[in-house]
C-alpha positions in Angstrom: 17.8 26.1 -0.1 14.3 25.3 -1.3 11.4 24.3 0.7 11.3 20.6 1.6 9.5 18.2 -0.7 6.7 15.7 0.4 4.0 13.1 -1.2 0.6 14.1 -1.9 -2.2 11.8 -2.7 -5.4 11.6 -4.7 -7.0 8.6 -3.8 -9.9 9.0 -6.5 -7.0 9.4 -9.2 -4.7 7.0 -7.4 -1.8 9.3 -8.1 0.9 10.9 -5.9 2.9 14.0 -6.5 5.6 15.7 -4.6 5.3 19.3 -3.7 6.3 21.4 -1.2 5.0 20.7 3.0 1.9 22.8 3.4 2.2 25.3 6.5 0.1 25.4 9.2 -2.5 28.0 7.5 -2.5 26.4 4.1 -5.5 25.1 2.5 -5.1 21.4 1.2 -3.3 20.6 -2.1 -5.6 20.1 -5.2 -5.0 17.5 -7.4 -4.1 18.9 -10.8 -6.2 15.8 -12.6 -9.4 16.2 -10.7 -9.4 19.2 -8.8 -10.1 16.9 -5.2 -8.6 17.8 -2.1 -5.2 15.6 -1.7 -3.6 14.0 1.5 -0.4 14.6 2.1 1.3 11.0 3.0 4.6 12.0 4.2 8.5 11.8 2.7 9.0 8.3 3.0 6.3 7.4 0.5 6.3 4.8 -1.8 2.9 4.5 -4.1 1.7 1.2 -5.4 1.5 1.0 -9.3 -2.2 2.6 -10.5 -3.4 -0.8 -11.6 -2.7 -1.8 -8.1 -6.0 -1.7 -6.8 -5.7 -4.0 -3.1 -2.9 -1.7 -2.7 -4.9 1.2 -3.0 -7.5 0.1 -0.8 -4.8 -0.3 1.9 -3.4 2.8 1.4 -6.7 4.5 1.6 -7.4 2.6 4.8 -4.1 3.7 6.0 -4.3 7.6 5.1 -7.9 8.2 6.1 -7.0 6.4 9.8 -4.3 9.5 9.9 -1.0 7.5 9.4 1.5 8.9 7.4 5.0 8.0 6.1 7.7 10.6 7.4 10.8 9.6 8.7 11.8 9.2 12.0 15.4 9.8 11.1 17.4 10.3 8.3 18.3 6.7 8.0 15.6 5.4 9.0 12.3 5.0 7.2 8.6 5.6 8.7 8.3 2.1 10.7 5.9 -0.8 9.8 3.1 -0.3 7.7 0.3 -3.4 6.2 0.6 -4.0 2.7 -2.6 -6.0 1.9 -6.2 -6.0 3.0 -5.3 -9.3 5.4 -3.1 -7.4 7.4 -5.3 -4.5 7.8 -8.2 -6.8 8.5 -5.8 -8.8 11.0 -5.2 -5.6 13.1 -9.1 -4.2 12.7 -10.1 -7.4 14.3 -7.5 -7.3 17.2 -8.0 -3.5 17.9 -12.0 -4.6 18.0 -10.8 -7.3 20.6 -8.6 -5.4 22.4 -10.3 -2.2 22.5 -6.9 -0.5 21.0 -7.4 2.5 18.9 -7.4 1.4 15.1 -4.7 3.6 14.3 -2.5 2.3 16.8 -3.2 -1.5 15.7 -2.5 -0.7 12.0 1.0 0.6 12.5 2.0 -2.7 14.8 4.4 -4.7 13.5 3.4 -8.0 14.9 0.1 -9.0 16.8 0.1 -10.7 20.0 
């Protein structure tokens, strides 16, 4: 069976590819455009379109506060995750207010 495939991003490029998981010794995945280190963003995945660029602003908020899109389950897809800068700013406001760590805040669903 071959090796499980995931999402890798380059946020400079604003493109995602799926390669293999890295193991635990691995060095990070290059991006073949630019030769940058890539994130990998999980199996669940979904990248907003190039010329997207509020979504890629999100996502980039998203990746580099360590949330990643792998599946819980195998039906089930990786939970709640904003979609534009007003959500995102919603829940950096309420985790300031709350003391709540940011990464935490983002991945709520609803805010109290």
């Amino acid at each position: 069976m071959p090796p499980a495939k995931t999402s890798h991003v380059c946020l400079p490029c604003r493109a995602s590819f799926k390669q293999a998981r890295l193991g635990p010794a691995e060095p990070a995945r290059r991006c073949p455009r630019c030769a940058e280190p890539m994130i990998e963003a999980g199996a669940a995945f979904q990248p907003p379109r190039r010329r997207d660029a509020a979504g890629w602003r999100t996502l980039s908020v998203l990746l580099n506060a360590g949330i990643r899109f792998h599946t819980d389950c195998c039906d089930e897809g990786p939970g709640y995750r904003p979609r534009t800068l007003f959500e995102v700013r919603e829940r950096m406001t309420y985790a300031r207010r709350t003391g709540e760590p940011f990464a935490r805040a983002l991945i709520r669903r609803e805010l109290p």
